[in-house]
C-alpha positions as CSV (number, residue, x, y, z in Angstrom):
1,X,81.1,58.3,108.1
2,X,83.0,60.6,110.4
3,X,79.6,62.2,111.3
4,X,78.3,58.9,112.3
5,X,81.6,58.2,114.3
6,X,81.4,61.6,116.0
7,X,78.0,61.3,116.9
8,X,78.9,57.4,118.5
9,X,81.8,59.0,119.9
10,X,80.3,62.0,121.6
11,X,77.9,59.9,124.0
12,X,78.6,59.4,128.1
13,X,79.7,56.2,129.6
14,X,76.9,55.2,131.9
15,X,74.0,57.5,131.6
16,X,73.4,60.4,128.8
17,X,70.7,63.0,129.3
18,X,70.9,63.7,125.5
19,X,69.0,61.4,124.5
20,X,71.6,58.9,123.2
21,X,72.4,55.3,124.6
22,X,75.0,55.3,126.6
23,X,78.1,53.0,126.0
24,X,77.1,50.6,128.9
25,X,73.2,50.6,127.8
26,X,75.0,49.5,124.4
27,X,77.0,46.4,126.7
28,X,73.6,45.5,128.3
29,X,71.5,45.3,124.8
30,X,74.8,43.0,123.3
31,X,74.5,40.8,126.8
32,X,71.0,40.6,126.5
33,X,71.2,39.4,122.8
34,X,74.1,37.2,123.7
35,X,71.9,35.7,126.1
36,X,68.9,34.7,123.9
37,X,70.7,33.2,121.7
38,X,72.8,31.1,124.1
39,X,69.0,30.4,125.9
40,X,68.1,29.5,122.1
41,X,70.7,26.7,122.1
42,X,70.1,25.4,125.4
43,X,66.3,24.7,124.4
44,X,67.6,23.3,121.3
45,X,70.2,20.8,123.1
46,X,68.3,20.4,126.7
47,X,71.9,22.0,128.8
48,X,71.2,23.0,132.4
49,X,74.3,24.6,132.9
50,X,73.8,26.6,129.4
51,X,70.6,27.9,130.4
52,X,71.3,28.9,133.9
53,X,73.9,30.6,131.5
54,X,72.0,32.1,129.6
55,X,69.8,33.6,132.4
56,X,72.7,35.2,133.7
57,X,74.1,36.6,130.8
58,X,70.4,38.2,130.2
59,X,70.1,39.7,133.3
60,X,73.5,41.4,133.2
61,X,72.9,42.7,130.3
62,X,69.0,44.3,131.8
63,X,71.2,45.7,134.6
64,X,73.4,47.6,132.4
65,X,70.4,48.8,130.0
66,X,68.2,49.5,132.7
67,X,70.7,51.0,135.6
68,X,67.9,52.2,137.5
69,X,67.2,48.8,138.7
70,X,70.4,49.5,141.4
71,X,69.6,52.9,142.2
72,X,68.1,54.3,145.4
73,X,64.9,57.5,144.9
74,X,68.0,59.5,144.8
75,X,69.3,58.4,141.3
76,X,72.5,57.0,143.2
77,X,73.5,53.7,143.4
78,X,72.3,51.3,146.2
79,X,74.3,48.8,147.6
80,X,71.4,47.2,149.2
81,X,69.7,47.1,145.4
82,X,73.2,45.5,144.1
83,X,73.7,42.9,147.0
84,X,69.7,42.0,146.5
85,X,69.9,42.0,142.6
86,X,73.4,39.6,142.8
87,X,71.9,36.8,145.5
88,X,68.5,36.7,143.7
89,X,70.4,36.0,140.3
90,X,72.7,33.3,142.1
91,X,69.8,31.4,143.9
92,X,68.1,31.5,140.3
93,X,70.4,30.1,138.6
94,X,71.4,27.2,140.8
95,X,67.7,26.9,140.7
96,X,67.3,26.9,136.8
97,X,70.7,24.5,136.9
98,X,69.5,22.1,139.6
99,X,66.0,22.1,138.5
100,X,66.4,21.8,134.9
101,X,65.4,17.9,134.5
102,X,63.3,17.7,137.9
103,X,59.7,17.0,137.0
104,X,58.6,18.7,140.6
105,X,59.7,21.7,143.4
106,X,60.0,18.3,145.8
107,X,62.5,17.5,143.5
108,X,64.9,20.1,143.5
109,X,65.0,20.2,147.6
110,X,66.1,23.6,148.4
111,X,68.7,23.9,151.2
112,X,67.4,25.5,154.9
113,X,70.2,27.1,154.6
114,X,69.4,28.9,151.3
115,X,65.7,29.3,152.9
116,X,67.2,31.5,155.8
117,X,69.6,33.3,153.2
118,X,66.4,34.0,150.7
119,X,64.8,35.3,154.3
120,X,67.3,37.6,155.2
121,X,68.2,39.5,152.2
122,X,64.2,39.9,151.4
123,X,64.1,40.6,154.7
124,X,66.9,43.7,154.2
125,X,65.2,44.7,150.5
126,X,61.4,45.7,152.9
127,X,63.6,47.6,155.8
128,X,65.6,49.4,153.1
129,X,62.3,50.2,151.2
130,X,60.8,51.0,154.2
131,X,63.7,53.9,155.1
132,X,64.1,54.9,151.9
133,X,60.1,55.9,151.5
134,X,60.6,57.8,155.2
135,X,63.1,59.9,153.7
136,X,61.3,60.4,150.6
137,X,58.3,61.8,153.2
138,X,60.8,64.1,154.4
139,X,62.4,65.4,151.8
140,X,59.1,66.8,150.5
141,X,59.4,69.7,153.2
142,X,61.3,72.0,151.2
143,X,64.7,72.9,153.1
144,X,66.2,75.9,153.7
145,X,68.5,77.7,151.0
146,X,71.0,77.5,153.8
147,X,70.6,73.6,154.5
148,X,70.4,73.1,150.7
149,X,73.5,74.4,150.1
150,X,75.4,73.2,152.8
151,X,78.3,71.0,151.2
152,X,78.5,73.6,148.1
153,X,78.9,76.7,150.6
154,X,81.6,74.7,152.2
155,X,83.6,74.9,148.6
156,X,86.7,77.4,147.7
157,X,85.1,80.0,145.5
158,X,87.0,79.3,143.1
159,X,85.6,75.7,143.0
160,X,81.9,77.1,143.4
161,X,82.8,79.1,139.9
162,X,84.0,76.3,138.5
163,X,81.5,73.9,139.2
164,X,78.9,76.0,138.3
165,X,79.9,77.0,134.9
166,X,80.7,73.4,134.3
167,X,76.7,72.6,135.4
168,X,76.0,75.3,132.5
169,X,78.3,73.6,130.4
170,X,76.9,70.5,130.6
171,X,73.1,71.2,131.0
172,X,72.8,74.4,129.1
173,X,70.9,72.8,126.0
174,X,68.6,70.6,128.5
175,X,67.2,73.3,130.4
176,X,66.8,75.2,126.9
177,X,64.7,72.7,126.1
178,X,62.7,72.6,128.9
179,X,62.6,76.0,129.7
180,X,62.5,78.1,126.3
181,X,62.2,81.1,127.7
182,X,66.0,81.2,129.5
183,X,67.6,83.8,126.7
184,X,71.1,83.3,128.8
185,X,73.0,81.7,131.9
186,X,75.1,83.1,134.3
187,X,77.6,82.6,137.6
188,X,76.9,85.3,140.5
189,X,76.8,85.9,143.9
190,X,73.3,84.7,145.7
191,X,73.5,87.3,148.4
192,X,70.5,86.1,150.3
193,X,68.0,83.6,151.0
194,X,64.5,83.1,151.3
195,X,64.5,84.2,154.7
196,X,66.7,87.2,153.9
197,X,69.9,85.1,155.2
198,X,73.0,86.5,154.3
199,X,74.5,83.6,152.1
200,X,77.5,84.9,150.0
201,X,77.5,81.8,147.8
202,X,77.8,81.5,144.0
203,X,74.7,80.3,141.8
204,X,73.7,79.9,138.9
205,X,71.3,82.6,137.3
206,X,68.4,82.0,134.7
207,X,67.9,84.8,132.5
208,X,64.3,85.5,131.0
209,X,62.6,88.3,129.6
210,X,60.1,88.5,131.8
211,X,59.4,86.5,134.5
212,X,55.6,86.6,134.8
213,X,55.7,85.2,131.1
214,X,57.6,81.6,132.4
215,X,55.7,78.4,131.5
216,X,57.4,76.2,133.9
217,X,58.7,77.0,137.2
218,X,62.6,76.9,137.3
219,X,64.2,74.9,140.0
220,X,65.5,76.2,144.0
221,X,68.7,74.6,142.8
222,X,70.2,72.3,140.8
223,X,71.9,68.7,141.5
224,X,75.3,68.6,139.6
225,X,78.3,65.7,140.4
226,X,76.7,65.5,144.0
227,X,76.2,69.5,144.8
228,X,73.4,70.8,145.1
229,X,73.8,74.6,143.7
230,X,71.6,77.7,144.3
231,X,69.5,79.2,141.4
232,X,68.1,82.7,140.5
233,X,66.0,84.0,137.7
234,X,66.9,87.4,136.7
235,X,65.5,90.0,133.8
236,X,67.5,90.5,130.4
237,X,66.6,91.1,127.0
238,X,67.4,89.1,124.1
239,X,71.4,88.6,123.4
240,X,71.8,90.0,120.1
241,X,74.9,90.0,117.7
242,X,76.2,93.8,117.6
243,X,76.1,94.0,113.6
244,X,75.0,97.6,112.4
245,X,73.0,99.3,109.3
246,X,73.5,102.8,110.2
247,X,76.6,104.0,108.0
248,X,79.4,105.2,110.2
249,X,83.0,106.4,109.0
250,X,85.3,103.4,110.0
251,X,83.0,100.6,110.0
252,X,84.3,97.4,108.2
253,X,81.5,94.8,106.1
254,X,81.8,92.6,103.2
255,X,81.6,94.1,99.5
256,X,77.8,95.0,99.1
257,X,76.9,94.2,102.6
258,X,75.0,96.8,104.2
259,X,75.3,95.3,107.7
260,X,79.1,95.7,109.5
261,X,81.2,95.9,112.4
262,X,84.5,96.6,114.1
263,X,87.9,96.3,113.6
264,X,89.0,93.4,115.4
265,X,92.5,93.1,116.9
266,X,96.1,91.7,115.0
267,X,96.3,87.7,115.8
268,X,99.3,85.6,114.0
269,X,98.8,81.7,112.9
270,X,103.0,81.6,113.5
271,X,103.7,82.7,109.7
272,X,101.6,85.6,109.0
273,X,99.3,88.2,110.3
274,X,95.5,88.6,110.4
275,X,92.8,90.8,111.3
276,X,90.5,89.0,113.7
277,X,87.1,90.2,114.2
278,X,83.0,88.3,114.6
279,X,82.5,85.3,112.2
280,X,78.9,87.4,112.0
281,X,80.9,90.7,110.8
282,X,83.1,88.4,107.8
283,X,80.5,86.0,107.1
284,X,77.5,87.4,107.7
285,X,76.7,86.3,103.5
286,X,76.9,82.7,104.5
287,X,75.6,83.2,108.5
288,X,72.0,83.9,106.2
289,X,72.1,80.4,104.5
290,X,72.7,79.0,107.8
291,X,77.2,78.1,107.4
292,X,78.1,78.8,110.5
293,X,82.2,77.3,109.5
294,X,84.5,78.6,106.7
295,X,87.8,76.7,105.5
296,X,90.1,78.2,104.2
297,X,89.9,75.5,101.3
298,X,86.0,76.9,100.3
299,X,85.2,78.8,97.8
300,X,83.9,81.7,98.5
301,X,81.6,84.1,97.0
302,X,83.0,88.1,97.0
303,X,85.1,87.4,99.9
304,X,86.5,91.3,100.1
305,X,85.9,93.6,102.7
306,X,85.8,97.1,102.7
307,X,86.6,99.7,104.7
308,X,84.6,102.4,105.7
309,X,81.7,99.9,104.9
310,X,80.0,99.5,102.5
311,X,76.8,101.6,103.4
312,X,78.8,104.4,103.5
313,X,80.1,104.0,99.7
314,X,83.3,102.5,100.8
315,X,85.2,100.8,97.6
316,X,88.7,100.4,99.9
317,X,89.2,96.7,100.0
318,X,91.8,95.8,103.1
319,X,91.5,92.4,102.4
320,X,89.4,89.0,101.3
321,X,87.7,86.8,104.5
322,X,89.9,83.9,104.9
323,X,88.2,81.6,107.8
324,X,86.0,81.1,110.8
325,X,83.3,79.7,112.7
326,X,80.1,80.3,115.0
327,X,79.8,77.4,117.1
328,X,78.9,76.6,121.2
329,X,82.3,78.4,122.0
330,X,83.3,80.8,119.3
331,X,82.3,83.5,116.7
332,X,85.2,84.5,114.9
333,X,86.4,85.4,111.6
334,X,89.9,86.2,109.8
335,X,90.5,88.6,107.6
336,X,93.5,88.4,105.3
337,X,94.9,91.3,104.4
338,X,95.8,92.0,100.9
339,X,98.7,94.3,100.9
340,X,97.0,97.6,101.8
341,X,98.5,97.7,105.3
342,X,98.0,101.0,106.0
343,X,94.6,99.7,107.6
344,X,96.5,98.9,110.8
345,X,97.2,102.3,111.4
346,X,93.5,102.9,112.6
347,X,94.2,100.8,115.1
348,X,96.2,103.5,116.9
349,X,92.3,104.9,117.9
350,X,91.8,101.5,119.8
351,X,93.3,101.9,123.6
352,X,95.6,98.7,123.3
353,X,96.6,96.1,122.7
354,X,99.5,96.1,125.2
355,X,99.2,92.4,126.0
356,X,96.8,89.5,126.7
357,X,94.7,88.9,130.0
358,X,93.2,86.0,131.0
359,X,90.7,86.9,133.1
360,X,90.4,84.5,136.6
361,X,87.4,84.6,139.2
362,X,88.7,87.6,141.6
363,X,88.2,90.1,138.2
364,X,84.4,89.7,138.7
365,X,83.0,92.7,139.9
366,X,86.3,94.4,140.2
367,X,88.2,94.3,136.8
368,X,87.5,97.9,134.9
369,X,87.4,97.8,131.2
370,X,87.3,99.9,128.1
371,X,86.5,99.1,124.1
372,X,86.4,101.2,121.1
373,X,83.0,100.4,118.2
374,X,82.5,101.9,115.6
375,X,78.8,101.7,116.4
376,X,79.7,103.6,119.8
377,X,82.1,105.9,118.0
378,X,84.0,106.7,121.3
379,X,85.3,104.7,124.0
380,X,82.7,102.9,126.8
381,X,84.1,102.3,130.2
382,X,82.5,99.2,131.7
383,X,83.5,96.8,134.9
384,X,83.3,92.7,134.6
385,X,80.4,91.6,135.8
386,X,81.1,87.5,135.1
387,X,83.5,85.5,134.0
388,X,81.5,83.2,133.0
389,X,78.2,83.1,131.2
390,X,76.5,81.4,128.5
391,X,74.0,82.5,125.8
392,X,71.5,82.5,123.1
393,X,72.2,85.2,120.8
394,X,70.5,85.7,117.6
395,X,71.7,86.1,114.7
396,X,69.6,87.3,111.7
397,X,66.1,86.4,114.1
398,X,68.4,82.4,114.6
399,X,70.0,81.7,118.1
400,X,73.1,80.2,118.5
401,X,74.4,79.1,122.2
402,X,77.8,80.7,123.3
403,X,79.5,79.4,125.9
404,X,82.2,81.0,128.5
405,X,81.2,84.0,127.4
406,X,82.4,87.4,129.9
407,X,79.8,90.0,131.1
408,X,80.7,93.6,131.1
409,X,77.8,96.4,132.3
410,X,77.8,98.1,129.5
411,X,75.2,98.0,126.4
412,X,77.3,97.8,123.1
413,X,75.8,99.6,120.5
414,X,74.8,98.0,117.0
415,X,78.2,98.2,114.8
416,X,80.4,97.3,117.9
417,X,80.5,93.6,117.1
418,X,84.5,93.0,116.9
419,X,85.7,95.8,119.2
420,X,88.4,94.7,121.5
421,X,87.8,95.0,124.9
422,X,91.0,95.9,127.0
423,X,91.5,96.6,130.8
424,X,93.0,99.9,132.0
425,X,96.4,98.8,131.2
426,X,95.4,98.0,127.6
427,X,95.8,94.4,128.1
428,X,93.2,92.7,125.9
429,X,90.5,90.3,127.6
430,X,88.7,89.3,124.1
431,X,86.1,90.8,121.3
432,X,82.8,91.9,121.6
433,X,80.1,90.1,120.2
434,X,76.5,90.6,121.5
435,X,74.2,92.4,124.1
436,X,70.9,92.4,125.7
437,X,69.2,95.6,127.3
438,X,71.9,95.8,130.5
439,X,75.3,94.4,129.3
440,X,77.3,92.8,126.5
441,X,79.3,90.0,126.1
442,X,82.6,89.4,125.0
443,X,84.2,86.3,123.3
444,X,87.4,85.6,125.8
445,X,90.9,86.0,124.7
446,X,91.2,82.4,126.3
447,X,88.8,80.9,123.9
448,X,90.6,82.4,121.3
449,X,94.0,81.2,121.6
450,X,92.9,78.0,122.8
451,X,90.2,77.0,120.7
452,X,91.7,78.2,117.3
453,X,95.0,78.3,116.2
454,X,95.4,81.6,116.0
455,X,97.1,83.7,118.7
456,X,96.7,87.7,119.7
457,X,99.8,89.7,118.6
458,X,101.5,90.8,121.6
């Protein structure tokens, strides 16, 4: 049942591009059925003033199920469409309430005055249609990246960042579906234009394999909450998760797992301490049956990890998998440690942790960085390249979406899933996870004190 009620629960309020009702589609179909059967018992007991009622009631109800009915060619709501759709419904129903016992039109004797009302606002619906076609004319001469994004450019930065990774957000799993070649999305700077303007603006970037191989054209921009934001399709590889199978000295992996990864960094739940590290390094025995969460509370099968891994020989358990998840914003796993503390002493190779650093918009293309992976075996000095991104990385040949993911220019070798990655001052900014054929990503320290419970031992 709490499946059902989450799925109810996780809908929008007037329209839903996920192909669920919304709430007020779900008011119109209970008007509408509320009206049918008042209309039922108006037949039943000839009542004007039920059935003019009943009309009402009805056509409420189409105008919530059907809210296009009130909206311009613009998908925004007209006021000419409301004013039209409310007087037509009024004169109908005096009509139908009037009219109900006359035998004849002569009958009823409509008003002059409702005559020149009736004129008027028909009159208003042909002019608006009218207009409304003339811009539709126009708008099919394609304007200018600068007129396009004239209101967006005119946004702080910061808000450009912000409302563009909330467009990703929100419509990362539509355009996967309509575009399935997009293997990530990105914020970054659109320097120019199609006439080689200098722009300077923030958009939102497409990544594909290779371009010539795309279906479907991608859009000049996108509309999100009434912007209109710049696009660009850029080159990248598939995002894949940075397990290794290639031996190496410190590498960590389940008991009789020949696939491993990094030493994560210390996190504490409030009462005890943890090893942090990929849910796809810890759990990589249940990330092949497709469990992408671990309580706690499950039983699991040969929870120990060793250390050096097991590829290598290694028979040193550190500790049994405790928790952790893969889901649209996270891949992380907990080790618990089993006594043998002496583990944490490796982590004097890794430079930090000195602290936590939440990285804001100003770090792009500025902040410099450094990790330690045992796939690398050395340090890798990198820069920031986004704050922001989102992707499909694979995971045993199966994507998963990650969301708010950072971008650093460096390609993480196999085995480096895990690694912290710290800025010069050893301040930790999150956990590698995945890379294509030009960067990696990292799972932000953000995400991980604020979507789990766990925080990063300062």
């Amino acid at each position: 049942m709490a499946t059902l009620y989450d799925n109810f629960k996780n809908r929008k309020l007037v329209s839903a591009s996920e192909n669920k009702i919304s709430y007020f589609q779900i008011i119109g179909f209970v008007l509408i059925l509320l009206g049918l059967s008042v209309l039922f018992v108006a037949v039943c007991f000839d009542k004007a003033n039920v059935m003019a009622a009943s009309f009402f009631i009805t056509m409420m109800g189409m105008s919530f199920v059907f809210p296009d009915l009130l909206m311009d060619k613009n998908k925004g709501l007209s006021t000419m469409r409301i004013a039209v759709f409310m007087i037509v419904n009024v004169f109908c129903l005096l009509v139908i309430k009037i009219g109900w016992d006359k035998e004849s039109f002569q009958q009823i004797g409509i008003d002059q005055y409702w005559v020149a009302i009736l004129a008027f606002v028909f009159g208003a619906k042909a002019a608006q249609a009218f207009f409304e076609s003339k811009m539709a004319e126009n708008s099919e001469n394609e304007p200018s990246m600068t007129d396009q994004t004239l209101y967006f450019d005119q946004l702080s930065k910061e808000k450009q960042h912000e409302l563009a990774s909330e467009a990703i957000t929100t419509l990362a799993h539509d355009w996967k579906v309509q575009f399935p070649e997009i293997t990530g999305l990105s914020v970054a700077n659109k320097k120019l234009d199609k006439d080689n303007k200098a722009l300077n603006v923030y958009c939102i970037v497409f990544q594909v394999k290779i371009k010539q191989n795309i279906k479907n054209e991608f859009p000049k921009t996108v509309c999100f909450n009434g912007y209109v934001i710049p696009t660009d399709v850029q080159e990248y590889d598939d995002t894949v998760a940075l397990f290794g199978v290639k031996g190496l000295e410190n590498g960590i992996s389940r008991n009789g797992d020949s696939e491993f990864g990094t030493l994560g960094i210390t996190v504490t739940d409030g009462n005890n301490y943890y090893i942090l590290s990929c849910y796809h390094v810890y759990f990589n025995n249940e990330l092949k049956i497709n469990k992408r969460k671990v309580l706690p509370s499950d039983i699991i099968t040969n929870p120990s990890i060793v250390c050096p891994c097991a590829r290598e020989g290694g028979v040193d358990v550190i500790g049994d998998v405790y928790e952790g998840e893969l889901n649209d914003w996270l891949d992380f796993g907990i080790l618990k440690l089993n006594g043998n503390y002496p583990i944490l002493q490796k982590f004097k190779l890794l430079p930090g942790p000195n602290g936590v650093r939440y990285l804001i918009d100003s770090d792009k293309n500025n902040l410099e960085v450094k990790y330690w992976g045992n796939g690398s075996k050395r340090v890798r000095n990198g820069k920031v390249l986004n704050t922001f991104s989102g992707q499909w990385v694979k995971y045993n040949g199966k994507e998963q979406f990650i969301n708010g993911l950072i971008q650093i220019d460096v390609v993480g070798a196999r085995g480096d899933s895990g690694a912290p990655v710290v800025d010069l001052l050893g301040n930790v900014i999150g956990i590698l996870i995945a890379a294509d054929d030009k960067t990696s990503y990292v799972l932000s320290a953000y995400q991980i004190e604020n979507k789990t419970k766990y925080k990063i031992k300062r």
